[in-house]
mmCIF file of the N, C-alpha and C atoms, coordinates in Angstrom:
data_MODEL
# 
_entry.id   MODEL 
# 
loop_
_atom_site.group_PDB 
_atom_site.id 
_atom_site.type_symbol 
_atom_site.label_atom_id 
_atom_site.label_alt_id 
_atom_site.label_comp_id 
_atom_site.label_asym_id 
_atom_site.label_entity_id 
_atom_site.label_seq_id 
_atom_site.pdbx_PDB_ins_code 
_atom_site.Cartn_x 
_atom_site.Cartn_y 
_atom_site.Cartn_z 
_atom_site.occupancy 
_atom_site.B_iso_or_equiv 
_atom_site.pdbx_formal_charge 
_atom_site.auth_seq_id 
_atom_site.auth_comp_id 
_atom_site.auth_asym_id 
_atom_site.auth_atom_id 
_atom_site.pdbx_PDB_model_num 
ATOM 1   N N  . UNK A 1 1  ? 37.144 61.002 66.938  1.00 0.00 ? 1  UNK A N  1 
ATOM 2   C CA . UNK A 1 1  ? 36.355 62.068 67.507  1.00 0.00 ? 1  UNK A CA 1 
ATOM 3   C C  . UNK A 1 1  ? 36.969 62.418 68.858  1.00 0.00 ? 1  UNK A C  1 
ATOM 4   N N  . UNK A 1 2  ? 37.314 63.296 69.337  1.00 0.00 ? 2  UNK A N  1 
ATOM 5   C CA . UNK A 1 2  ? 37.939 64.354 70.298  1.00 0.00 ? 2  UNK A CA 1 
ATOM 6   C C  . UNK A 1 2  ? 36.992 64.975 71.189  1.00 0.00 ? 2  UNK A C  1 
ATOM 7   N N  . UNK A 1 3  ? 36.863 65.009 72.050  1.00 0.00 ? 3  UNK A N  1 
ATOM 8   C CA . UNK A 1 3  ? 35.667 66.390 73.072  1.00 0.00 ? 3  UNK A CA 1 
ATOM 9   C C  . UNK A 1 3  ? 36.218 66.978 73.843  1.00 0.00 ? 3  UNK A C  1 
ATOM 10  N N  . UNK A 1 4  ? 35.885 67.824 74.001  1.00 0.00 ? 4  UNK A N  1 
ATOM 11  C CA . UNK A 1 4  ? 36.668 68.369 75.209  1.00 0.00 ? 4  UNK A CA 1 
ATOM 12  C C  . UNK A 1 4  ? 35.183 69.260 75.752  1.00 0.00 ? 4  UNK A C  1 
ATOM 13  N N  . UNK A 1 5  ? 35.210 69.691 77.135  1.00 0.00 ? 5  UNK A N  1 
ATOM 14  C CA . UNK A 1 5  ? 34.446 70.689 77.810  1.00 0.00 ? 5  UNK A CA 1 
ATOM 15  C C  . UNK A 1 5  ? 34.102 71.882 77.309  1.00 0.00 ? 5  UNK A C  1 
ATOM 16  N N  . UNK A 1 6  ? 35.226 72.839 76.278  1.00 0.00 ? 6  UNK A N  1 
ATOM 17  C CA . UNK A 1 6  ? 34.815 73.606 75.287  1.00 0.00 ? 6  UNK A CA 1 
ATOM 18  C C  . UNK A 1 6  ? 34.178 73.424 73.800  1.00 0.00 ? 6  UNK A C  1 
ATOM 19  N N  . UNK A 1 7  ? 34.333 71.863 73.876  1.00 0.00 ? 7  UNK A N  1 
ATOM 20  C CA . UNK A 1 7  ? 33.658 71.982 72.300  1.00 0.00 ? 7  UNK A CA 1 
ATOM 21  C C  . UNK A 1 7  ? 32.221 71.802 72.481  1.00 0.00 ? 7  UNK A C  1 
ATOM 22  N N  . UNK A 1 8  ? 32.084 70.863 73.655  1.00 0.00 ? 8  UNK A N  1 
ATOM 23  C CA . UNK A 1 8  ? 30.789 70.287 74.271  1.00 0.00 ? 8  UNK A CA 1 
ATOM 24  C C  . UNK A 1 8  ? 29.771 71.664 75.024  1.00 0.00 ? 8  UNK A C  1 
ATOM 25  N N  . UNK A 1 9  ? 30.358 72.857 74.843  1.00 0.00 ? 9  UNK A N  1 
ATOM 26  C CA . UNK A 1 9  ? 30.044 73.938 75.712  1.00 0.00 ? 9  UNK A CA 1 
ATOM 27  C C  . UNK A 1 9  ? 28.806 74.717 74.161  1.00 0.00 ? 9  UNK A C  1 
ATOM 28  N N  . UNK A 1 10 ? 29.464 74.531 72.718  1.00 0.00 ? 10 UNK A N  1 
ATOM 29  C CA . UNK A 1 10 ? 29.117 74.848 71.651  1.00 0.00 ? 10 UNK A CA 1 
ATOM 30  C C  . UNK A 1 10 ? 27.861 74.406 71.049  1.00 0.00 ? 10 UNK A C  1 
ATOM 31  N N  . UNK A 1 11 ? 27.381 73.324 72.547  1.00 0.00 ? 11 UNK A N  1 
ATOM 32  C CA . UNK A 1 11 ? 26.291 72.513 71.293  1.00 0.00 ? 11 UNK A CA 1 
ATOM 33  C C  . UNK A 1 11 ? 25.223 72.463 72.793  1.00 0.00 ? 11 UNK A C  1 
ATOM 34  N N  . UNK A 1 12 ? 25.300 72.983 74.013  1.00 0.00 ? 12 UNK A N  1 
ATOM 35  C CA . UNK A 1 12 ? 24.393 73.081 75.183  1.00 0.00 ? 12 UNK A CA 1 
ATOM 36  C C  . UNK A 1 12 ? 22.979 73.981 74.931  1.00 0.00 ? 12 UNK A C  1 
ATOM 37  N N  . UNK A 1 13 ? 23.359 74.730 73.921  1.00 0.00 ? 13 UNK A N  1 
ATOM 38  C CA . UNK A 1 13 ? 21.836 75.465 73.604  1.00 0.00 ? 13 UNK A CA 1 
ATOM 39  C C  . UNK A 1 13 ? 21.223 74.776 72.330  1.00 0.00 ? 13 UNK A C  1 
ATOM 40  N N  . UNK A 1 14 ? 21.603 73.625 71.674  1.00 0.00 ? 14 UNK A N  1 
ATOM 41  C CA . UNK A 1 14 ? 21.567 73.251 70.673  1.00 0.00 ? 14 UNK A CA 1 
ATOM 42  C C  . UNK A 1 14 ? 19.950 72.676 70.755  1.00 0.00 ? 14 UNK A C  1 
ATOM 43  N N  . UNK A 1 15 ? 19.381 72.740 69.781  1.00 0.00 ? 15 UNK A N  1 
ATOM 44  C CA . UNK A 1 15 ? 17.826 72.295 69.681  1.00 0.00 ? 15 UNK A CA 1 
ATOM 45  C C  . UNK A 1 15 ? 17.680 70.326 70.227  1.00 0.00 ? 15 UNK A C  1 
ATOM 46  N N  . UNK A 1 16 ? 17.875 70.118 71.311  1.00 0.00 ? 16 UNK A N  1 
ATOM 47  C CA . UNK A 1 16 ? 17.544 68.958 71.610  1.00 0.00 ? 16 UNK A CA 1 
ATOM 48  C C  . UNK A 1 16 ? 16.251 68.691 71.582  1.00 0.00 ? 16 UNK A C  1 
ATOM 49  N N  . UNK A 1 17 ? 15.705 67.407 71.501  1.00 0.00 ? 17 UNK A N  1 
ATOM 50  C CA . UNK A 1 17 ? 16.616 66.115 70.464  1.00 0.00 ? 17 UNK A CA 1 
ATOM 51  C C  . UNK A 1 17 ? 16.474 66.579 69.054  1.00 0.00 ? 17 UNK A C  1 
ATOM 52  N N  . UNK A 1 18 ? 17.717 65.828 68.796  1.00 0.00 ? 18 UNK A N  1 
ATOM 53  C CA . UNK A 1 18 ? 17.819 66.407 67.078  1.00 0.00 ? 18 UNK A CA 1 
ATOM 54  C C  . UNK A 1 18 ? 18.774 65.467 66.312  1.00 0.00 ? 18 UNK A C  1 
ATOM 55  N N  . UNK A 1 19 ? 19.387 65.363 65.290  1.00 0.00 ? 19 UNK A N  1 
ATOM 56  C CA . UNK A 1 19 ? 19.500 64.518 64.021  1.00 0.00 ? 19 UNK A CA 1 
ATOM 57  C C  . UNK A 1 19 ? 20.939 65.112 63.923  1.00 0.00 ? 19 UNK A C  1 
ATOM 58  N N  . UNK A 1 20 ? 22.185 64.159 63.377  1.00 0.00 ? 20 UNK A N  1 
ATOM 59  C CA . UNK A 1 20 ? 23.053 64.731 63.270  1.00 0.00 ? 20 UNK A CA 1 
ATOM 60  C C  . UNK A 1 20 ? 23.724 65.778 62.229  1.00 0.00 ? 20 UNK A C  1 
ATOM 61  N N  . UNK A 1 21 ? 22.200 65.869 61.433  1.00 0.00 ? 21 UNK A N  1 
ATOM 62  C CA . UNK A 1 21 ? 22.362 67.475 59.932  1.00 0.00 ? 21 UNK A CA 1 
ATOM 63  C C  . UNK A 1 21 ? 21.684 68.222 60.869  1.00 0.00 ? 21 UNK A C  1 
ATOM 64  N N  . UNK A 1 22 ? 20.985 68.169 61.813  1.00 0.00 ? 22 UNK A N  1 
ATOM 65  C CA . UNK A 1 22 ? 20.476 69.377 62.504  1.00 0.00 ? 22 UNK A CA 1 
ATOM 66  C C  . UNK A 1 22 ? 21.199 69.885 63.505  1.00 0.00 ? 22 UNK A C  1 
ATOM 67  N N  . UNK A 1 23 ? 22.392 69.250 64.256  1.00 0.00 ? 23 UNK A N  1 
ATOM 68  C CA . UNK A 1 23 ? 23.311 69.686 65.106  1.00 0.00 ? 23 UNK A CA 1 
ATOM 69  C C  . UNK A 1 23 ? 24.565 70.251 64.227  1.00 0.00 ? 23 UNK A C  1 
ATOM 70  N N  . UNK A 1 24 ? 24.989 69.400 63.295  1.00 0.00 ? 24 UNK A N  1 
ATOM 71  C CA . UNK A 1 24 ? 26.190 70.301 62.269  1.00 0.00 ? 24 UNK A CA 1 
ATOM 72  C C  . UNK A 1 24 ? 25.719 71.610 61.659  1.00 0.00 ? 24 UNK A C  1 
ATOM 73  N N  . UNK A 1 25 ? 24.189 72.156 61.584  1.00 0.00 ? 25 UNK A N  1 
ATOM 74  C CA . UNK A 1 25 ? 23.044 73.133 60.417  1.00 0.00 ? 25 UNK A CA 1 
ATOM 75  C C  . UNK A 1 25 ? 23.466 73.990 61.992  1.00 0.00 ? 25 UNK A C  1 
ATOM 76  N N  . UNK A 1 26 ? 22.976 73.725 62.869  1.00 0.00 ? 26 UNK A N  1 
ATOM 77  C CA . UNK A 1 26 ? 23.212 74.306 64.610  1.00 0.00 ? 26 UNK A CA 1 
ATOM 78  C C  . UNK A 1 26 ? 24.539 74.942 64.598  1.00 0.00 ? 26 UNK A C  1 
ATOM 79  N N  . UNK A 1 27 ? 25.516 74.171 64.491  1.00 0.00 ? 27 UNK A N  1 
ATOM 80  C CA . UNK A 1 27 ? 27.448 74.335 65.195  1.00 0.00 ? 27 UNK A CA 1 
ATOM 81  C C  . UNK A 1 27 ? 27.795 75.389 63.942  1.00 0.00 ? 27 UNK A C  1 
ATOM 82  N N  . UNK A 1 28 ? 27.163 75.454 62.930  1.00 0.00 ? 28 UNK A N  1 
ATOM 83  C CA . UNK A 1 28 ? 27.435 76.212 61.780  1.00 0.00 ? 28 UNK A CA 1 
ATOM 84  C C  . UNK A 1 28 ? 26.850 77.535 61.819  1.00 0.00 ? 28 UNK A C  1 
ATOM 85  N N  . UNK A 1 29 ? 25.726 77.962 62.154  1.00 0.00 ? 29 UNK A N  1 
ATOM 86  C CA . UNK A 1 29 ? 24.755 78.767 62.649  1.00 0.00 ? 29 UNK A CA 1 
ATOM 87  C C  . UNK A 1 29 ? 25.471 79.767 63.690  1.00 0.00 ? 29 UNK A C  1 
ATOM 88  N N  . UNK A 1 30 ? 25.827 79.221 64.770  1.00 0.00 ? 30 UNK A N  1 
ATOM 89  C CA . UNK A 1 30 ? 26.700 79.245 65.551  1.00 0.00 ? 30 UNK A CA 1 
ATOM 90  C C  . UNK A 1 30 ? 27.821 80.205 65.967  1.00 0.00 ? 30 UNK A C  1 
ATOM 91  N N  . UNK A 1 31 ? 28.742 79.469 64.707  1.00 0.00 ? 31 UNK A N  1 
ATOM 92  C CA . UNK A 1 31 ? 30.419 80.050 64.882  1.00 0.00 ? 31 UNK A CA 1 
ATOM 93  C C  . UNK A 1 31 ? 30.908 79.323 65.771  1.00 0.00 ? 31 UNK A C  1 
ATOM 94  N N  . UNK A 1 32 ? 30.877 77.771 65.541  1.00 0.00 ? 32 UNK A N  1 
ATOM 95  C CA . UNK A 1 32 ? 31.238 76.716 66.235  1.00 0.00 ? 32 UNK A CA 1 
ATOM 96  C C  . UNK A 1 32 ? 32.880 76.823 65.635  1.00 0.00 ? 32 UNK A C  1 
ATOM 97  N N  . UNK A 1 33 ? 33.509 76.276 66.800  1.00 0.00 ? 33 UNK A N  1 
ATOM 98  C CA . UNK A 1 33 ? 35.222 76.028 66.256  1.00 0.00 ? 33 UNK A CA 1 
ATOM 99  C C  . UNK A 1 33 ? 34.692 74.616 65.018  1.00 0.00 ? 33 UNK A C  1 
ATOM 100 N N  . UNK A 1 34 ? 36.052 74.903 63.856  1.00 0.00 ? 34 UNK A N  1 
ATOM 101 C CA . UNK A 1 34 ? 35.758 73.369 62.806  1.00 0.00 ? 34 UNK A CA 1 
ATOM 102 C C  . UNK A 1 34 ? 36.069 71.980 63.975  1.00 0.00 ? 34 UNK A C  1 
ATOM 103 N N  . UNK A 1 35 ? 36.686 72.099 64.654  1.00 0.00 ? 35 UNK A N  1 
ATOM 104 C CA . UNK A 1 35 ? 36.816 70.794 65.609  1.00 0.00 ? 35 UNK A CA 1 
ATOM 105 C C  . UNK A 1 35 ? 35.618 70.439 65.887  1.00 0.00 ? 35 UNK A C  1 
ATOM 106 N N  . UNK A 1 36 ? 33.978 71.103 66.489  1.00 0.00 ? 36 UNK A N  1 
ATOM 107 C CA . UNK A 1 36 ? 33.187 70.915 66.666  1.00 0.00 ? 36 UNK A CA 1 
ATOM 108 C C  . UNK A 1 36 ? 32.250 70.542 65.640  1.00 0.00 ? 36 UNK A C  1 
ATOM 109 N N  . UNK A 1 37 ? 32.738 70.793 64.462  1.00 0.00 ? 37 UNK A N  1 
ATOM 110 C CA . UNK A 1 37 ? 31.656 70.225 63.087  1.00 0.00 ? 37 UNK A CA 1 
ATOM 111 C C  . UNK A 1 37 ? 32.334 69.027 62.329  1.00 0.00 ? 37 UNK A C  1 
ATOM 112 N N  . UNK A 1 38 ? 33.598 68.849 62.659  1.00 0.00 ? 38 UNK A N  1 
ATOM 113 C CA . UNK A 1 38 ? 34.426 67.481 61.930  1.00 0.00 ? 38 UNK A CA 1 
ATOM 114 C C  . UNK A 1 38 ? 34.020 66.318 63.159  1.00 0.00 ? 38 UNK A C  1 
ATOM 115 N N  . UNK A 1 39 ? 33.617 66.586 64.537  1.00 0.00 ? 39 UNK A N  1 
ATOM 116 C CA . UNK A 1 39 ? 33.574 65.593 65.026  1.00 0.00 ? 39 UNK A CA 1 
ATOM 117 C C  . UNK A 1 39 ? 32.010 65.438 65.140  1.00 0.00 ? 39 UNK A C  1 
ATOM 118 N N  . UNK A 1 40 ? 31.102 66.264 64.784  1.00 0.00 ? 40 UNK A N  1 
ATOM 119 C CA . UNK A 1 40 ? 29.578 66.181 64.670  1.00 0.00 ? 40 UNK A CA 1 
ATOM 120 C C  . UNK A 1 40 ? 29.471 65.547 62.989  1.00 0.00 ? 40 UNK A C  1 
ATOM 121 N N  . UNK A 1 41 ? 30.388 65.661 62.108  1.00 0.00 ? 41 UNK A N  1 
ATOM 122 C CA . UNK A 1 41 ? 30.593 64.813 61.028  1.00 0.00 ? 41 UNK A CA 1 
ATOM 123 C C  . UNK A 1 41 ? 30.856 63.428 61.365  1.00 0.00 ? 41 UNK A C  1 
ATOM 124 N N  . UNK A 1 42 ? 31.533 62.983 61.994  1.00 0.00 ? 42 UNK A N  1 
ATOM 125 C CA . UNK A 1 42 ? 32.232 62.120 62.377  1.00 0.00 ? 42 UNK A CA 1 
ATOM 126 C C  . UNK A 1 42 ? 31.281 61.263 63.232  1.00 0.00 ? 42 UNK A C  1 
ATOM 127 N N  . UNK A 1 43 ? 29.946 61.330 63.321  1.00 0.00 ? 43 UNK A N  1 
ATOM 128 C CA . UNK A 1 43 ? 28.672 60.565 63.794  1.00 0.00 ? 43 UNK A CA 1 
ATOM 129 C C  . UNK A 1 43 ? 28.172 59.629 62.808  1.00 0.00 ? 43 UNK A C  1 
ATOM 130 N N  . UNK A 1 44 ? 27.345 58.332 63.336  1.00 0.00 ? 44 UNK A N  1 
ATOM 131 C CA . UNK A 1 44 ? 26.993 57.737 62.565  1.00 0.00 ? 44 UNK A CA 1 
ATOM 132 C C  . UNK A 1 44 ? 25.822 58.492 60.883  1.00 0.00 ? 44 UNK A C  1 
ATOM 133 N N  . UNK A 1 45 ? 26.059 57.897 59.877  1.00 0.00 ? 45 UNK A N  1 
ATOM 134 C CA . UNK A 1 45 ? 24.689 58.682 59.312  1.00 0.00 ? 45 UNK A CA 1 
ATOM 135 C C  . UNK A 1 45 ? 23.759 58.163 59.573  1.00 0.00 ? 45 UNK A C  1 
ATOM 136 N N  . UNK A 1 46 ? 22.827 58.519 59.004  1.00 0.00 ? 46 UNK A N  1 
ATOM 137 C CA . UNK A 1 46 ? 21.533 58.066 59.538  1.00 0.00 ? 46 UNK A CA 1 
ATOM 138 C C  . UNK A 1 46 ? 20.609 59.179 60.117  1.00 0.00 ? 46 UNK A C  1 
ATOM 139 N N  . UNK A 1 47 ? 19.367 58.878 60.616  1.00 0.00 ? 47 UNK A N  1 
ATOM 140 C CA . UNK A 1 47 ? 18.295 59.820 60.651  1.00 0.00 ? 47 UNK A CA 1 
ATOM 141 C C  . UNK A 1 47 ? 18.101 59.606 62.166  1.00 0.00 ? 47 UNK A C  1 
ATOM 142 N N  . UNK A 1 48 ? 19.410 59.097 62.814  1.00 0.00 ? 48 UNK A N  1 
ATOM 143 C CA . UNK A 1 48 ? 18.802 58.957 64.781  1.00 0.00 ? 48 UNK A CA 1 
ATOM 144 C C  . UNK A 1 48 ? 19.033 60.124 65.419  1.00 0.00 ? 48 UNK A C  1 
ATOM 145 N N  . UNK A 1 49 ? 18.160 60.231 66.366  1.00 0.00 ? 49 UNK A N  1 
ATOM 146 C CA . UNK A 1 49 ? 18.102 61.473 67.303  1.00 0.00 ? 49 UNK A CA 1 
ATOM 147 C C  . UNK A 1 49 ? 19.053 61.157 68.753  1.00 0.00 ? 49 UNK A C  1 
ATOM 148 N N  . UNK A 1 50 ? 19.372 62.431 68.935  1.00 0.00 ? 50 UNK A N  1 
ATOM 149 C CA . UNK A 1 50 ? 20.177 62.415 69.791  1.00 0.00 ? 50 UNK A CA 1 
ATOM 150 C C  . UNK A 1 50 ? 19.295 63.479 70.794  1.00 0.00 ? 50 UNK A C  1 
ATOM 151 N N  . UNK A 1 51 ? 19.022 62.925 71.750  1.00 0.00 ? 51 UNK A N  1 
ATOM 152 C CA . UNK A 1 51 ? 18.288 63.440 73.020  1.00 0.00 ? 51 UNK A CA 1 
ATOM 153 C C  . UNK A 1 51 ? 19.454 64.873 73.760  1.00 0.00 ? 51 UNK A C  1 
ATOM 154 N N  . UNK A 1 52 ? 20.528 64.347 73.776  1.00 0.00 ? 52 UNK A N  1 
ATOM 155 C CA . UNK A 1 52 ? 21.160 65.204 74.756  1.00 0.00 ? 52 UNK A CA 1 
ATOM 156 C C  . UNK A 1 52 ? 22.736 65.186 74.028  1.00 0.00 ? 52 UNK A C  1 
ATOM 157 N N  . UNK A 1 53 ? 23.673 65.681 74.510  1.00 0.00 ? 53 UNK A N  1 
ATOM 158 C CA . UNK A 1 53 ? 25.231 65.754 74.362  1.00 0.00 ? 53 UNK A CA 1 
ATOM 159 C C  . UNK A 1 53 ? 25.910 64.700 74.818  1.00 0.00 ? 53 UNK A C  1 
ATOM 160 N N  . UNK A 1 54 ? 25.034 64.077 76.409  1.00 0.00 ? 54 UNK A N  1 
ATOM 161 C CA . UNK A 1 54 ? 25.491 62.423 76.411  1.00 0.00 ? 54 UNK A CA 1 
ATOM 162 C C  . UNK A 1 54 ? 25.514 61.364 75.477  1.00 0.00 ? 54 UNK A C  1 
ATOM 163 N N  . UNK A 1 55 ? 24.342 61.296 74.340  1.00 0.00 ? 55 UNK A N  1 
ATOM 164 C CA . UNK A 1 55 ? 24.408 60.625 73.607  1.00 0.00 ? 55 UNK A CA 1 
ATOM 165 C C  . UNK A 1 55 ? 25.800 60.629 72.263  1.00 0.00 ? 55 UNK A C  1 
ATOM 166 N N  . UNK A 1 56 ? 26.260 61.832 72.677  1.00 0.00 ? 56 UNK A N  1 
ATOM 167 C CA . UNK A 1 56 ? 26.891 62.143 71.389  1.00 0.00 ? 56 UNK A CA 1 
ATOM 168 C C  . UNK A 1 56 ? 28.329 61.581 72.285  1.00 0.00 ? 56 UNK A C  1 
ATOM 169 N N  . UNK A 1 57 ? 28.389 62.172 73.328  1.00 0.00 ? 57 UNK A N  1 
ATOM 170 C CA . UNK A 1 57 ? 29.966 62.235 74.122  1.00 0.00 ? 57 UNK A CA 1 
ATOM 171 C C  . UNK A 1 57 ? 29.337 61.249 75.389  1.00 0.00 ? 57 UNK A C  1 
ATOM 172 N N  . UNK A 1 58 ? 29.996 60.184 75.199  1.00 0.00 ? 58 UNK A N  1 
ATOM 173 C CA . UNK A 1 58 ? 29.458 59.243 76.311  1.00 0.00 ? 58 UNK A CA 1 
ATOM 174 C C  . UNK A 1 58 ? 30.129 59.073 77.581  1.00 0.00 ? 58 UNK A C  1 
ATOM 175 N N  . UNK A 1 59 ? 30.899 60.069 77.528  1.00 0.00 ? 59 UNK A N  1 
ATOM 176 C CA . UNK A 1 59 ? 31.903 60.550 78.677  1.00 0.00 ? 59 UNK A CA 1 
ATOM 177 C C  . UNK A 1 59 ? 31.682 61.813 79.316  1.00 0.00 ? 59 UNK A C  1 
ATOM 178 N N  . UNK A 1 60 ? 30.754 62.369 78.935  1.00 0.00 ? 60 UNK A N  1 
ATOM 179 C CA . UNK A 1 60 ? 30.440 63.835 79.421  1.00 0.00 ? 60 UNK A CA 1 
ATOM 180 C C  . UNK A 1 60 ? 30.117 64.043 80.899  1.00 0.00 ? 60 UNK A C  1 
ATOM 181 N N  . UNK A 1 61 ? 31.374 64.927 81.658  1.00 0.00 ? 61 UNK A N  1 
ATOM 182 C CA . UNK A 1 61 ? 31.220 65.123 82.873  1.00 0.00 ? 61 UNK A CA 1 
ATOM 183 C C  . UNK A 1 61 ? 29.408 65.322 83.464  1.00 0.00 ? 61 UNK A C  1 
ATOM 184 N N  . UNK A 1 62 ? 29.129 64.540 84.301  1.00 0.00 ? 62 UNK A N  1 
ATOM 185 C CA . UNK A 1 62 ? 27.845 65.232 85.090  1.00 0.00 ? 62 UNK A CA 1 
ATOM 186 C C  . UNK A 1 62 ? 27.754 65.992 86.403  1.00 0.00 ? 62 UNK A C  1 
ATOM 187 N N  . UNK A 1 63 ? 26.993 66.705 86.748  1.00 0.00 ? 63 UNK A N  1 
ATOM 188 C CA . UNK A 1 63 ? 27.502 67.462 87.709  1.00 0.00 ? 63 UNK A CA 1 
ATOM 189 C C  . UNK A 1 63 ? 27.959 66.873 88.846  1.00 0.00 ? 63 UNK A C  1 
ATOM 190 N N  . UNK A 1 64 ? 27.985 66.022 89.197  1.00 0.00 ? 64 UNK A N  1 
ATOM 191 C CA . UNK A 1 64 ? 28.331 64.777 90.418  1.00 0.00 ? 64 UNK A CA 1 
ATOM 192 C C  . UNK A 1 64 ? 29.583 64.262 90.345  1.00 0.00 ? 64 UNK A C  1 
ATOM 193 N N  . UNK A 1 65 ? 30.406 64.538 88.988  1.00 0.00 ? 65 UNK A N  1 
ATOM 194 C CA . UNK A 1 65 ? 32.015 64.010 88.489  1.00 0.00 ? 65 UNK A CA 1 
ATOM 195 C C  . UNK A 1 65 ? 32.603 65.442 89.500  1.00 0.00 ? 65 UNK A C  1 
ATOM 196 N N  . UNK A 1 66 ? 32.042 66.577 89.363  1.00 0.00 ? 66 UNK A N  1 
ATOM 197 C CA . UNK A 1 66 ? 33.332 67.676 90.095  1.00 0.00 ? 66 UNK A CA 1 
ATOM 198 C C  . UNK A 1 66 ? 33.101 67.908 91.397  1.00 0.00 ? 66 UNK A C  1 
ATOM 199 N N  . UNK A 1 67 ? 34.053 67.952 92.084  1.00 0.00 ? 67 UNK A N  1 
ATOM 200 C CA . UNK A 1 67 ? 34.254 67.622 93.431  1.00 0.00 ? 67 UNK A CA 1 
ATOM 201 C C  . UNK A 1 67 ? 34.099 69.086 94.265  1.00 0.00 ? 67 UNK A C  1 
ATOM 202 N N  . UNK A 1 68 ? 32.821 69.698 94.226  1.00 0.00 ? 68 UNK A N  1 
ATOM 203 C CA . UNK A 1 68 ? 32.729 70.770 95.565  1.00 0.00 ? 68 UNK A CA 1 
ATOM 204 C C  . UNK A 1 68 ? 31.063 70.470 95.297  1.00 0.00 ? 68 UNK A C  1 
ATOM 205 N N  . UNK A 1 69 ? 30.906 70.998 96.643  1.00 0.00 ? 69 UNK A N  1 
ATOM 206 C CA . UNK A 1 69 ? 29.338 71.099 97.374  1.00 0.00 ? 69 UNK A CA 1 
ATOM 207 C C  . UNK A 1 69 ? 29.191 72.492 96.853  1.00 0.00 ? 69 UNK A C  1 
ATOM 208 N N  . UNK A 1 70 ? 27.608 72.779 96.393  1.00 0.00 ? 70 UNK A N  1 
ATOM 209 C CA . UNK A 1 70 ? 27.280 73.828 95.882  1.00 0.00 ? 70 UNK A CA 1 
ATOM 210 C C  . UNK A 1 70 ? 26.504 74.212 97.414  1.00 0.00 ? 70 UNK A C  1 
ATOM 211 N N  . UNK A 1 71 ? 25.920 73.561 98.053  1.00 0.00 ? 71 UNK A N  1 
ATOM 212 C CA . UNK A 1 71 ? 25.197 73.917 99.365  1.00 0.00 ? 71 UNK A CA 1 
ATOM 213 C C  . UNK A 1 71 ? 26.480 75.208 100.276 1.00 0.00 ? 71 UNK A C  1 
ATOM 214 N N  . UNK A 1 72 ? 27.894 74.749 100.375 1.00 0.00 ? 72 UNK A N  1 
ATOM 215 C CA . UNK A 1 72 ? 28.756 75.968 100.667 1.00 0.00 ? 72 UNK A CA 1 
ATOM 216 C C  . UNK A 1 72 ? 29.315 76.933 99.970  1.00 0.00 ? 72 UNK A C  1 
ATOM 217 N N  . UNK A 1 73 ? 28.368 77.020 98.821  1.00 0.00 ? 73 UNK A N  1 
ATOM 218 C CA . UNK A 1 73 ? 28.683 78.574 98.244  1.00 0.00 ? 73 UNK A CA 1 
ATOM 219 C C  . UNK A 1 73 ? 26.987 79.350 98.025  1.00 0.00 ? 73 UNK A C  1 
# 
């Protein structure tokens, strides 16, 4: 499984929390790139919910990883 900031950009309006046939039923809906539905395949099966995009990408920048102050703009 692969992420990048654009694939992870595909699934931010996505119906959280949700099941991983309800995020692939979502990325499909969509007009998600296939990179974004082979690696939402590529989840455990099973019927667990996934609260957020952290759960899915456990590396997902938070706003505190990029380095400028929003207070000077």
């Amino acid at each position: 499984m692969f992420w990048t900031l654009e694939f992870a950009s595909y699934l931010e309006e996505a119906p959280w929390p949700a099941t991983k046939d309800e995020l692939i039923d979502y990325a499909l809906r969509n007009g998600s790139p296939i990179e974004v539905i082979e690696n939402l395949q590529e989840l455990e099966d099973g019927q667990e919910i996934y609260e957020s995009i952290e759960d899915i990408w456990e590396d997902y920048p938070s706003q505190s990883d990029f380095l400028f102050n929003e207070d000077e703009y």
